[in-house]
N, C-alpha and C positions, 0 to 999 in steps of 0.2 A: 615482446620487450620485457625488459627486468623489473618488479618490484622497485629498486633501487631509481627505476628511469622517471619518476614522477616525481614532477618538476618542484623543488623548494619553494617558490613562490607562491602554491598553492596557499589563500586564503580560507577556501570553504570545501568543505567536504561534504557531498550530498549520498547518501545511501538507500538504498532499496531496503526491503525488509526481507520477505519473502526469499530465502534463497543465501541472503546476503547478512542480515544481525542473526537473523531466525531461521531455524531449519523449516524447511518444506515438509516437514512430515508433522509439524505442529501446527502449520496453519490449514491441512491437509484433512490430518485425522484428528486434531482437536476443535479447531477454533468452528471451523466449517458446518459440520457435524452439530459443534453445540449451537448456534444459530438455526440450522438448519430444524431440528426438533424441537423449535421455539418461536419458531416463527408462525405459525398458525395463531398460539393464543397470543403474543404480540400482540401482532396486529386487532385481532376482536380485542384486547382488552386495552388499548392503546389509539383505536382508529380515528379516536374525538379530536386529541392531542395534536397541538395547533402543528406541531414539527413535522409528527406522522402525518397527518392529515396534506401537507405538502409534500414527503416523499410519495407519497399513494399518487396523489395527482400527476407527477412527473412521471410515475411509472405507467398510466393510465395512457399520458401522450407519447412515452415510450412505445406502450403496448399499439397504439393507433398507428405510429409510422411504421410499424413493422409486420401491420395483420392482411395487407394487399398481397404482402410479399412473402411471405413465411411459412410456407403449407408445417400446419400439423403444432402453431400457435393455440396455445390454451383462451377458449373465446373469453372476453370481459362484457359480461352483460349489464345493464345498470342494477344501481341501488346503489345506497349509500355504504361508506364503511362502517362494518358493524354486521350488514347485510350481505347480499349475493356477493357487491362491491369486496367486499374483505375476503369470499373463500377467490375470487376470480384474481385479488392479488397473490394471494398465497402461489396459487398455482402457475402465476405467473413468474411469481418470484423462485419459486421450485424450480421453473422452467429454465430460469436466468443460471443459476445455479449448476446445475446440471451441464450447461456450454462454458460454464466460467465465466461470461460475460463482466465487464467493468464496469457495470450500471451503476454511477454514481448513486441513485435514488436506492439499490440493493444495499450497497457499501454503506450506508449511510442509516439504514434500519438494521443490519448488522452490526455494527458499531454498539447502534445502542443496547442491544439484543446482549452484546456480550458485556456492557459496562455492569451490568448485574452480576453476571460470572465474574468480572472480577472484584466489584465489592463485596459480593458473598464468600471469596477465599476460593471458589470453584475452577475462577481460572487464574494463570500467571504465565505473563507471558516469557516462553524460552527465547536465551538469545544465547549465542554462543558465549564461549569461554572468554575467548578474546578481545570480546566486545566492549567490556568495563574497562581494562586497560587500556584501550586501545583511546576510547571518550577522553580519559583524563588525562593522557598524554599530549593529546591533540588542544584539547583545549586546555591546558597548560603550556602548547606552544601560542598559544593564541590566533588558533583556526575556531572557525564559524562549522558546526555541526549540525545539517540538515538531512530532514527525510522527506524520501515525493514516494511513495505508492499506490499501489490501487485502490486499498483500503483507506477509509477514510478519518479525516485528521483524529475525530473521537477514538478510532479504533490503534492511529500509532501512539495516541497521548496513552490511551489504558494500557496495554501491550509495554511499553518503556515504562509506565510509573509502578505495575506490578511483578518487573519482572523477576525471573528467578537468579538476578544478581541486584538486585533492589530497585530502587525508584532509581531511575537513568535520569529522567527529564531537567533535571539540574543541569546537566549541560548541554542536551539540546536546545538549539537556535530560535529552529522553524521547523515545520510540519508543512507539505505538499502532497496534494490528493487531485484526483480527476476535475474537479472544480479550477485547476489551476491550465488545464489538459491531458490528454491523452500522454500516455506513458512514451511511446514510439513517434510522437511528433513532435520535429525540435523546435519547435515554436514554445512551446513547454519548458522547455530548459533556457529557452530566451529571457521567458518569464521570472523562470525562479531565478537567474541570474540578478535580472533586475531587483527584484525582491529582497536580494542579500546584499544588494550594494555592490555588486562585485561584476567585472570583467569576465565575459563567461569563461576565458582563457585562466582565468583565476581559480576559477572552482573544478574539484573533482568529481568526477561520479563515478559509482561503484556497485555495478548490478551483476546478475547473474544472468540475464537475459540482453544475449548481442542487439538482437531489435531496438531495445532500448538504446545501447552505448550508441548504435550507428546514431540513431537522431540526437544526441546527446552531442556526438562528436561532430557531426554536420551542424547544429550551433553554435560549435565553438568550443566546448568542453573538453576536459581532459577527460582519458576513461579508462577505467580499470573494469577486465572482468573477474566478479569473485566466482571462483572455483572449490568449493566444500568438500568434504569428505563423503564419499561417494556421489560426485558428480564427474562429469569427462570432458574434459578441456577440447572441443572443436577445432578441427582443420582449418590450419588460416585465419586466423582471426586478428585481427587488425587492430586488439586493444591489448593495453599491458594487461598479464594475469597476475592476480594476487589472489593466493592459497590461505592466508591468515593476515589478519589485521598487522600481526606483530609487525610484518614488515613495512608498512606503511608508516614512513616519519618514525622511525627509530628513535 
Protein backbone atom coordinates (compact mmCIF):
# COMPACT_ATOMS: atom_id res chain seq x y z
CA UNK A 1 0.00 0.00 0.00
CA UNK A 2 0.70 3.78 -0.67
CA UNK A 3 2.57 6.06 1.69
CA UNK A 4 -0.62 8.41 1.05
CA UNK A 5 -2.94 5.06 2.63
CA UNK A 6 -2.11 6.08 6.39
CA UNK A 7 -4.86 6.73 7.88
CA UNK A 8 -5.47 10.92 8.96
CA UNK A 9 -6.61 10.05 12.28
CA UNK A 10 -3.49 8.94 13.25
CA UNK A 11 -2.71 10.45 16.78
CA UNK A 12 0.68 8.95 17.76
CA UNK A 13 3.54 8.06 15.75
CA UNK A 14 5.78 5.47 17.40
CA UNK A 15 9.35 4.94 15.57
CA UNK A 16 12.15 2.47 15.65
CA UNK A 17 15.48 3.92 15.64
CA UNK A 18 17.88 1.47 14.22
CA UNK A 19 17.08 1.18 10.52
CA UNK A 20 14.44 3.78 10.87
CA UNK A 21 15.63 7.75 12.24
CA UNK A 22 19.31 6.18 12.27
CA UNK A 23 21.09 4.38 9.74
CA UNK A 24 22.34 0.96 10.62
CA UNK A 25 25.81 1.52 9.82
CA UNK A 26 26.07 4.06 12.98
CA UNK A 27 24.70 2.12 15.43
CA UNK A 28 26.78 -0.75 13.75
CA UNK A 29 30.09 0.60 13.35
CA UNK A 30 29.96 3.36 15.71
CA UNK A 31 27.96 3.25 18.72
CA UNK A 32 28.50 -0.66 19.22
CA UNK A 33 32.09 -0.69 18.81
CA UNK A 34 32.50 2.39 21.09
CA UNK A 35 30.62 0.52 24.10
CA UNK A 36 32.15 -2.42 23.21
CA UNK A 37 36.05 -1.15 23.91
CA UNK A 38 34.82 0.34 27.13
CA UNK A 39 33.23 -1.90 28.73
CA UNK A 40 35.76 -3.72 30.58
CA UNK A 41 37.12 -0.71 32.57
CA UNK A 42 33.17 0.42 33.06
CA UNK A 43 32.50 -1.94 34.64
CA UNK A 44 35.84 -2.34 37.28
CA UNK A 45 35.57 1.30 37.60
CA UNK A 46 31.82 1.45 38.13
CA UNK A 47 30.91 -1.99 39.68
CA UNK A 48 30.15 -0.41 43.47
CA UNK A 49 27.49 2.05 41.75
CA UNK A 50 24.14 1.27 43.10
CA UNK A 51 22.68 1.22 39.18
CA UNK A 52 25.46 -1.00 37.88
CA UNK A 53 25.65 -3.01 40.71
CA UNK A 54 21.80 -3.92 39.59
CA UNK A 55 22.53 -4.39 35.97
CA UNK A 56 25.42 -7.01 36.89
CA UNK A 57 22.84 -8.86 39.06
CA UNK A 58 20.19 -9.26 36.43
CA UNK A 59 22.91 -10.37 34.08
CA UNK A 60 24.14 -12.83 36.56
CA UNK A 61 20.39 -14.35 36.77
CA UNK A 62 20.38 -13.84 33.05
CA UNK A 63 23.69 -15.82 32.81
CA UNK A 64 22.13 -18.73 35.41
CA UNK A 65 18.86 -19.34 33.15
CA UNK A 66 20.77 -19.83 30.34
CA UNK A 67 24.22 -22.09 31.58
CA UNK A 68 22.10 -25.64 31.72
CA UNK A 69 21.30 -24.85 28.24
CA UNK A 70 23.93 -23.13 26.32
CA UNK A 71 27.05 -25.10 25.38
CA UNK A 72 30.10 -22.85 24.99
CA UNK A 73 28.53 -19.94 27.79
CA UNK A 74 31.37 -17.96 29.30
CA UNK A 75 31.47 -19.61 33.04
CA UNK A 76 30.60 -16.79 36.00
CA UNK A 77 32.38 -17.95 38.92
CA UNK A 78 31.92 -15.95 42.16
CA UNK A 79 33.36 -12.90 43.56
CA UNK A 80 32.24 -9.74 43.94
CA UNK A 81 32.24 -6.95 41.23
CA UNK A 82 35.43 -5.39 40.98
CA UNK A 83 36.69 -9.02 41.26
CA UNK A 84 36.55 -12.40 39.14
CA UNK A 85 32.50 -11.18 39.37
CA UNK A 86 33.48 -8.13 36.91
CA UNK A 87 35.90 -9.96 34.14
CA UNK A 88 32.96 -13.07 34.13
CA UNK A 89 30.64 -10.04 33.27
CA UNK A 90 32.47 -8.60 30.75
CA UNK A 91 32.74 -11.75 28.99
CA UNK A 92 29.59 -12.43 29.27
CA UNK A 93 28.56 -9.31 28.10
CA UNK A 94 31.02 -9.78 25.00
CA UNK A 95 29.25 -12.86 24.73
CA UNK A 96 25.62 -11.01 24.52
CA UNK A 97 27.15 -8.79 21.94
CA UNK A 98 28.50 -10.94 19.73
CA UNK A 99 24.58 -12.70 19.11
CA UNK A 100 23.01 -9.23 19.32
CA UNK A 101 21.00 -10.38 22.12
CA UNK A 102 18.25 -7.51 23.74
CA UNK A 103 19.38 -8.02 27.15
CA UNK A 104 17.90 -5.21 28.73
CA UNK A 105 20.67 -5.32 31.58
CA UNK A 106 23.36 -5.06 28.21
CA UNK A 107 21.24 -2.17 26.78
CA UNK A 108 21.26 -0.47 29.84
CA UNK A 109 25.17 -0.50 30.69
CA UNK A 110 25.65 0.50 27.21
CA UNK A 111 23.61 3.34 27.44
CA UNK A 112 25.45 4.61 30.14
CA UNK A 113 28.82 3.67 28.54
CA UNK A 114 27.92 6.01 25.72
CA UNK A 115 26.29 9.04 27.79
CA UNK A 116 30.19 9.84 28.17
CA UNK A 117 30.78 9.80 24.45
CA UNK A 118 28.33 12.02 24.00
CA UNK A 119 29.04 14.57 26.73
CA UNK A 120 32.53 14.46 25.77
CA UNK A 121 31.70 15.54 21.94
CA UNK A 122 32.92 11.81 21.03
CA UNK A 123 29.64 10.81 19.98
CA UNK A 124 26.50 12.40 18.16
CA UNK A 125 24.09 10.59 17.26
CA UNK A 126 23.11 10.41 13.18
CA UNK A 127 19.64 10.51 12.15
CA UNK A 128 18.72 11.08 8.76
CA UNK A 129 17.86 14.06 6.75
CA UNK A 130 14.41 13.78 6.93
CA UNK A 131 13.93 13.31 10.37
CA UNK A 132 13.94 17.15 11.69
CA UNK A 133 11.34 18.00 9.31
CA UNK A 134 9.51 15.46 9.39
CA UNK A 135 9.17 15.91 14.00
CA UNK A 136 8.09 19.43 13.46
CA UNK A 137 5.65 18.87 10.93
CA UNK A 138 4.03 16.16 12.88
CA UNK A 139 3.96 17.68 15.96
CA UNK A 140 2.81 20.83 14.57
CA UNK A 141 -0.20 18.83 13.31
CA UNK A 142 -0.47 17.87 16.72
CA UNK A 143 0.49 14.15 16.77
CA UNK A 144 2.23 12.48 19.87
CA UNK A 145 5.94 11.33 18.77
CA UNK A 146 7.22 8.29 20.37
CA UNK A 147 10.16 5.84 20.28
CA UNK A 148 10.22 1.85 21.52
CA UNK A 149 13.66 0.24 20.80
CA UNK A 150 15.95 -2.10 21.90
CA UNK A 151 18.25 0.31 23.25
CA UNK A 152 17.53 1.73 26.22
CA UNK A 153 15.47 4.87 27.19
CA UNK A 154 19.08 6.60 28.39
CA UNK A 155 20.49 5.47 25.22
CA UNK A 156 17.36 7.10 22.78
CA UNK A 157 17.29 10.39 25.13
CA UNK A 158 21.32 10.90 24.35
CA UNK A 159 21.26 9.64 20.67
CA UNK A 160 18.12 12.44 19.91
CA UNK A 161 19.45 15.17 22.46
CA UNK A 162 23.06 15.09 20.54
CA UNK A 163 22.10 14.52 17.45
CA UNK A 164 23.69 15.65 14.31
CA UNK A 165 20.54 17.79 13.31
CA UNK A 166 20.50 19.17 17.07
CA UNK A 167 18.71 18.34 20.29
CA UNK A 168 15.30 16.60 18.80
CA UNK A 169 13.96 15.65 22.32
CA UNK A 170 11.81 18.86 22.28
CA UNK A 171 9.43 17.22 20.50
CA UNK A 172 9.49 13.75 21.65
CA UNK A 173 6.64 12.45 23.77
CA UNK A 174 7.85 9.15 25.18
CA UNK A 175 10.76 6.71 25.09
CA UNK A 176 10.01 2.68 25.08
CA UNK A 177 12.63 0.04 25.77
CA UNK A 178 12.62 -3.73 26.41
CA UNK A 179 11.38 -2.86 30.05
CA UNK A 180 8.18 -2.10 28.46
CA UNK A 181 8.64 -5.73 26.32
CA UNK A 182 9.98 -7.52 23.66
CA UNK A 183 10.18 -5.81 20.38
CA UNK A 184 8.09 -8.74 18.26
CA UNK A 185 5.41 -9.22 21.11
CA UNK A 186 2.27 -7.23 20.63
CA UNK A 187 1.50 -7.18 24.10
CA UNK A 188 4.16 -4.42 23.86
CA UNK A 189 2.44 -2.32 21.58
CA UNK A 190 -0.67 -2.97 23.79
CA UNK A 191 1.36 -1.28 26.34
CA UNK A 192 2.70 1.64 24.71
CA UNK A 193 -0.71 2.31 23.29
CA UNK A 194 -1.96 2.42 26.77
CA UNK A 195 0.71 4.62 27.70
CA UNK A 196 -0.01 7.42 25.10
CA UNK A 197 -3.49 7.48 25.82
CA UNK A 198 -4.27 6.33 22.62
CA UNK A 199 -6.50 3.61 20.80
CA UNK A 200 -3.89 1.31 19.28
CA UNK A 201 -5.76 1.86 16.06
CA UNK A 202 -4.59 5.41 16.62
CA UNK A 203 -1.16 5.05 16.63
CA UNK A 204 1.46 4.32 13.85
CA UNK A 205 4.48 2.33 13.91
CA UNK A 206 7.19 2.66 11.69
CA UNK A 207 10.11 0.00 11.70
CA UNK A 208 12.40 -1.67 9.48
CA UNK A 209 11.90 -4.95 10.76
CA UNK A 210 8.58 -6.90 9.62
CA UNK A 211 8.80 -9.18 12.92
CA UNK A 212 8.11 -6.27 14.61
CA UNK A 213 5.09 -4.47 12.42
CA UNK A 214 3.46 -8.26 12.34
CA UNK A 215 3.13 -7.92 16.30
CA UNK A 216 2.44 -4.36 16.07
CA UNK A 217 -0.26 -4.86 13.71
CA UNK A 218 -1.71 -8.16 15.50
CA UNK A 219 -2.37 -5.46 18.42
CA UNK A 220 -3.99 -3.35 16.53
CA UNK A 221 -1.55 -0.82 15.23
CA UNK A 222 -1.15 0.75 12.13
CA UNK A 223 2.32 -0.01 10.29
CA UNK A 224 4.54 1.23 8.04
CA UNK A 225 7.66 -0.38 6.98
CA UNK A 226 10.81 2.09 6.56
CA UNK A 227 12.71 1.14 3.71
CA UNK A 228 16.33 3.36 3.53
CA UNK A 229 18.64 3.68 1.08
CA UNK A 230 20.29 0.60 0.45
CA UNK A 231 17.88 -1.54 1.93
CA UNK A 232 15.28 -4.05 -0.26
CA UNK A 233 11.86 -3.86 0.16
CA UNK A 234 10.54 -7.84 0.78
CA UNK A 235 8.28 -10.11 -1.12
CA UNK A 236 4.74 -9.58 0.16
CA UNK A 237 4.77 -7.79 2.87
CA UNK A 238 1.59 -6.92 4.33
CA UNK A 239 2.69 -3.24 5.69
CA UNK A 240 2.51 0.13 3.88
CA UNK A 241 6.24 1.16 2.73
CA UNK A 242 7.58 4.43 3.45
CA UNK A 243 10.99 5.24 1.70
CA UNK A 244 11.25 8.90 3.45
CA UNK A 245 9.53 10.55 6.32
CA UNK A 246 8.68 13.35 3.73
CA UNK A 247 5.71 11.34 2.84
CA UNK A 248 4.16 10.75 5.95
CA UNK A 249 1.43 13.63 6.75
CA UNK A 250 2.54 16.01 4.19
Amino acid sequence: MAPAEVPERICAILLDIEGTTTPIEFVNGTLFPFARARLGEFVRQHGLRADVRENLAALRQEHAREASATPGLPPWPGGAAGETGADAAVAYLLWLMDRDRKSTALKSLQGKIWEAGYRSGELRGHVYSDVLPAFRRWRAQGRTIAIFSSGSVLAQKLLFAHSTAGDLTRYIGAYFDTTTGAKKDQQSYRRIAAALGQLPADVLFCSDVVGELDAARQAGLVTALCIRPGSVTPDNVPHRVVRTFDDLFP
